[in-house]
N, C-alpha and C positions, 0 to 999 in steps of 0.2 A: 580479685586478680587485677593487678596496677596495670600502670603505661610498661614498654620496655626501656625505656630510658633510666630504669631507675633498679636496672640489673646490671652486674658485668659479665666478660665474657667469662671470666676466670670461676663465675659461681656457678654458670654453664658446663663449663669444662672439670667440675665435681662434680656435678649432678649425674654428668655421660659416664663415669666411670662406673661399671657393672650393670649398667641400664640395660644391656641387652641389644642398642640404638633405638630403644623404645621411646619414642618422642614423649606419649602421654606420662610415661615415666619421669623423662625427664623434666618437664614441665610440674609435675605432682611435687620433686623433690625441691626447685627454684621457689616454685607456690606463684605459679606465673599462669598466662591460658597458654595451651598447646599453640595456637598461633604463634605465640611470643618467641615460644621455644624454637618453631619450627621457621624464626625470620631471624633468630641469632645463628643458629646452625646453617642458613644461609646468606647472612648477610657479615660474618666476623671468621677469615680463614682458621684462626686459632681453634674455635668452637667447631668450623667442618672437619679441619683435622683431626679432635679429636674425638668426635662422631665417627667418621669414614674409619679411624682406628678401631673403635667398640664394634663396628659392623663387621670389619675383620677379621676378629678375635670370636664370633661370634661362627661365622662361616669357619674359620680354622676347630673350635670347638667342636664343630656339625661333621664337617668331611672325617676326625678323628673320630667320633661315635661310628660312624656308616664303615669306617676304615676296621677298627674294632671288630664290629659284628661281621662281617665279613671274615675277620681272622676267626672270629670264633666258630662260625659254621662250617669253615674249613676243618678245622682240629675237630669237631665231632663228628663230620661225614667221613674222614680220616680215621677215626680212633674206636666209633663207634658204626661204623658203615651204614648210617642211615642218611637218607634226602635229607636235605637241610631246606629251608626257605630261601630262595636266592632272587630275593626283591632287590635286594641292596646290593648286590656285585650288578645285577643289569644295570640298576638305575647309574652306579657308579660309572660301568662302563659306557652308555648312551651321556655322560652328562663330562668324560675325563679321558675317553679311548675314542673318541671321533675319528683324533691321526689313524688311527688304526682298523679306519671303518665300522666301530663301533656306532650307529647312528639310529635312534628310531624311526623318525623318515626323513626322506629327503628335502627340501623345499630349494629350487637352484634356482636363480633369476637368467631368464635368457636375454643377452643385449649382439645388437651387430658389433660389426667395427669401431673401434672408441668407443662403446658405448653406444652408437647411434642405434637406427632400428636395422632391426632384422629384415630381409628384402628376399622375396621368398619370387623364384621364377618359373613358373611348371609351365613345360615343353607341348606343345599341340593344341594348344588353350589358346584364343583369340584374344587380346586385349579387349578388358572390360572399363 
């Protein structure tokens, strides 16, 4: 495995193509060390673009499976009246239905005013 100076970005940005945005992938296909790869995909915006593209295509791939099976457990608790598994519409809904309360839990940050602190004054209490 060489120096990086002796890659371009454009050999990069073939390698990303169907990698998955698998770094060691893409690195295996250059014949570079995963470092190398993982300082061209940060340091050349051509190569992050089309990195951040393959991880896109990747997540759209994903939510379209989970979208699917979804559909499909629908059409057989429909068609054949039986329970379906519904991992995948919760998980869809806690991870896509938030607006709509969908949430598995909560975690709120409490701040005062602008942001400052919170100033809390209970009545009958002596100053400590």
């Amino acid at each position: 495995m060489g120096r990086s100076n002796q890659y371009t970005a454009a050999q990069f940005i073939e390698a990303i193509k169907g990698s998955r945005g698998i770094v060691s992938t893409i690195a295996r296909r250059v014949g570079c060390h995963w470092n190398t790869a993982d300082k061209y995909i940060n340091e050349y915006p051509t190569v992050r673009a089309a990195y951040d593209a393959e991880k896109e295509a990747l997540l759209d791939l994903s939510e379209s499976v989970v979208a699917r099976n979804i559909e499909i457990a629908q059409q057989i608790q429909d068609n054949e009246g039986e329970m379906v598994d519904t991992a995948d519409a919760k998980w869809y809904l806690t991870m896509k239905g938030k607006g709509r309360g969908y949430i598995k839990s909560q975690h709120l940050e409490h701040t005062g005013e602008d942001g400052g602190e919170i100033v809390v004054k209970i009545s009958g209490v002596d100053n400590v």
